[in-house]
C-alpha positions as protocol buffer text, in pm:
chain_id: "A"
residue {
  index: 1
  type: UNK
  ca { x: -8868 y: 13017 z: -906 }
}
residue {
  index: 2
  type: UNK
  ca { x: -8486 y: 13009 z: -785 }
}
residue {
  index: 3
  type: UNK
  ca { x: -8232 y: 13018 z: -936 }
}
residue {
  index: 4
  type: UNK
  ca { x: -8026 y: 12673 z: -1084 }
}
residue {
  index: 5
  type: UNK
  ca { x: -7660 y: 12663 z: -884 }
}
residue {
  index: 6
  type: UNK
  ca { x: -7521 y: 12508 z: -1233 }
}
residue {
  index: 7
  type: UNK
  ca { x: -7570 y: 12577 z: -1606 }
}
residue {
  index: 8
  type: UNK
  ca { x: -7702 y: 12269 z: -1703 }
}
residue {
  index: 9
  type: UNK
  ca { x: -7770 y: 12266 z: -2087 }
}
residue {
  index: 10
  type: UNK
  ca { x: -8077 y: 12125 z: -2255 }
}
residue {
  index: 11
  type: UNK
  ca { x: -8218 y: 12020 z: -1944 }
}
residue {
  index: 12
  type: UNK
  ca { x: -8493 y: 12244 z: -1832 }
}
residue {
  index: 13
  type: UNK
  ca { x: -8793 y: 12134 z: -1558 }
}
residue {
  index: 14
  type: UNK
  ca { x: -8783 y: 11825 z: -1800 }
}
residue {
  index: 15
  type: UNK
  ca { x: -8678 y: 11475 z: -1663 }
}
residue {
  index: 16
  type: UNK
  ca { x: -8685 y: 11482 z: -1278 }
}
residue {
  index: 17
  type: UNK
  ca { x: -8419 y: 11584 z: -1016 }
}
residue {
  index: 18
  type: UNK
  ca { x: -8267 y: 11268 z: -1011 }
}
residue {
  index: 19
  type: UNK
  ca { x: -8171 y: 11269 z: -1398 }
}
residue {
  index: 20
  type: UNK
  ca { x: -8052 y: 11623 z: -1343 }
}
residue {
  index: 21
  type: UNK
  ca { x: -7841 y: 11592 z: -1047 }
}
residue {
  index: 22
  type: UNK
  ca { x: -7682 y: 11253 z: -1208 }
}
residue {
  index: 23
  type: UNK
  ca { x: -7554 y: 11481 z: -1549 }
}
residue {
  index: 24
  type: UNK
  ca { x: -7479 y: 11714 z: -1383 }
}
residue {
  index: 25
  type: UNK
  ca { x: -7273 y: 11521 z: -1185 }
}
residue {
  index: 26
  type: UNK
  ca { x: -7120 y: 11358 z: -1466 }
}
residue {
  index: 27
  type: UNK
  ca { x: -7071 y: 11728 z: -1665 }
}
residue {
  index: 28
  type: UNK
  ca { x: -6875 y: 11801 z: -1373 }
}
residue {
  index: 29
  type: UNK
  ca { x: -6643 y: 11548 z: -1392 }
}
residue {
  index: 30
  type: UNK
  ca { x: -6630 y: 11579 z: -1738 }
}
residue {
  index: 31
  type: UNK
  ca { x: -6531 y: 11924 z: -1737 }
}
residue {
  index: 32
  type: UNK
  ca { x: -6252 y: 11979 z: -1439 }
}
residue {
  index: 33
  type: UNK
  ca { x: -5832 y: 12022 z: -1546 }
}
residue {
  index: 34
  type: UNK
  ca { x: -5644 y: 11761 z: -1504 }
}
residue {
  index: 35
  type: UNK
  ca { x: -5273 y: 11682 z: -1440 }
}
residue {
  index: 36
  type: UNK
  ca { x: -5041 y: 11549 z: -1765 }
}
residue {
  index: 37
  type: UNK
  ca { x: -4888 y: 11268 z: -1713 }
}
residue {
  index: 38
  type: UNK
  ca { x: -4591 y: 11377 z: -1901 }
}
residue {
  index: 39
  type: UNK
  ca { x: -4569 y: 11745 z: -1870 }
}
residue {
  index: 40
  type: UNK
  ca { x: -4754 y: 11790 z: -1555 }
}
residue {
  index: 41
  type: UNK
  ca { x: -4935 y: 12090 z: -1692 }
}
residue {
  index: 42
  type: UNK
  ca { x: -5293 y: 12091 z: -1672 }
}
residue {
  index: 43
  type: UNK
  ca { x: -5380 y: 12149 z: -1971 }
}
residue {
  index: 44
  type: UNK
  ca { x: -5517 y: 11736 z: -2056 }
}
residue {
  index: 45
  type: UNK
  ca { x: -5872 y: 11755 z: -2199 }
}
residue {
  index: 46
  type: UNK
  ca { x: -6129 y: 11526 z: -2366 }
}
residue {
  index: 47
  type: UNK
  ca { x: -6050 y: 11513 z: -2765 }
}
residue {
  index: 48
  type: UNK
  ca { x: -6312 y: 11192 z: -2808 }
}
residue {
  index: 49
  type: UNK
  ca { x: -6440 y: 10947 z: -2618 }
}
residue {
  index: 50
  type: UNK
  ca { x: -6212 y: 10786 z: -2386 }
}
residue {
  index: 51
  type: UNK
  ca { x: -5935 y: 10966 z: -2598 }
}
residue {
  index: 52
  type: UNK
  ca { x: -5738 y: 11193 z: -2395 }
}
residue {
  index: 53
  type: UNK
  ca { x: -5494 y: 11480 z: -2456 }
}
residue {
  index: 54
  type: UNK
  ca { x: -5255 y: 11741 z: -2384 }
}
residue {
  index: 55
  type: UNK
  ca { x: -5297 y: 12098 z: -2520 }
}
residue {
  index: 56
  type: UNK
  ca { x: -4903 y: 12195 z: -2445 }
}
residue {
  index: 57
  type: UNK
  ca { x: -4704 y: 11885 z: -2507 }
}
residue {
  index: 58
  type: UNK
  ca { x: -4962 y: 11648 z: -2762 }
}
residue {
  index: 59
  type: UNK
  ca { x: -4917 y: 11354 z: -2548 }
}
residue {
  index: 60
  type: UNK
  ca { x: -5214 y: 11164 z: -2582 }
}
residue {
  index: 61
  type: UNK
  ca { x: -5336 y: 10854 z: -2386 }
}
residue {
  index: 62
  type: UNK
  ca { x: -5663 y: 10611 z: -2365 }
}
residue {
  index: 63
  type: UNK
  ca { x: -5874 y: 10622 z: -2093 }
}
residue {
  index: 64
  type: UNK
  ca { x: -6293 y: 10672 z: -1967 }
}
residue {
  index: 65
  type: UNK
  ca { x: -6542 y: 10833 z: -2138 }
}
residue {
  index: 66
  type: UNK
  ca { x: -6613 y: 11080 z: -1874 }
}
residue {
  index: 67
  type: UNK
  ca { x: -6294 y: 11052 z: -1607 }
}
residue {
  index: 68
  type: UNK
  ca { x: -5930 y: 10945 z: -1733 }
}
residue {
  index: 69
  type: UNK
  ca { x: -5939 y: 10681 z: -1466 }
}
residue {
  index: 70
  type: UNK
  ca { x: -6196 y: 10481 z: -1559 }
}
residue {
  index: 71
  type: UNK
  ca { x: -6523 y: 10429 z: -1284 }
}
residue {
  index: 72
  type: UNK
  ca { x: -6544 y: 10076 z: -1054 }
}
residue {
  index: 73
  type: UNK
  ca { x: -6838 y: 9893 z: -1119 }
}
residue {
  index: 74
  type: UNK
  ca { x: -7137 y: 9954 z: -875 }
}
């Protein structure tokens, strides 16, 4: 059995590649730093969902649930 590139939590050989590689996908996103707007620091994170803010200056701001840009439509 190899071993998984990612940590992908909860999701063992259950629900196919396809639903794996698709959270995984979206965990990623989820997960990277991003750039203040204010401060510039990159310390913005996800408090709720599609409520995002800064650790370092409190500025907070609305945005996606997953990405503070929010996704086109497919």
């Amino acid at each position: 059995m190899p071993k998984a590139k990612e940590s992908l939590r909860g999701l063992g050989q259950k629900y196919g590649g396809t639903l794996r590689k698709r959270y995984a996908r979206v965990f990623r996103t989820l997960k990277q730093a991003r750039e203040c707007p204010a401060c510039s620091s990159m310390k913005l994170s996800r408090t709720a969902s599609g409520i995002w803010s800064c650790k370092s200056c409190g500025y907070t701001v609305a945005g996606g649930a997953y990405d503070l840009a929010q996704a086109k439509a497919r």
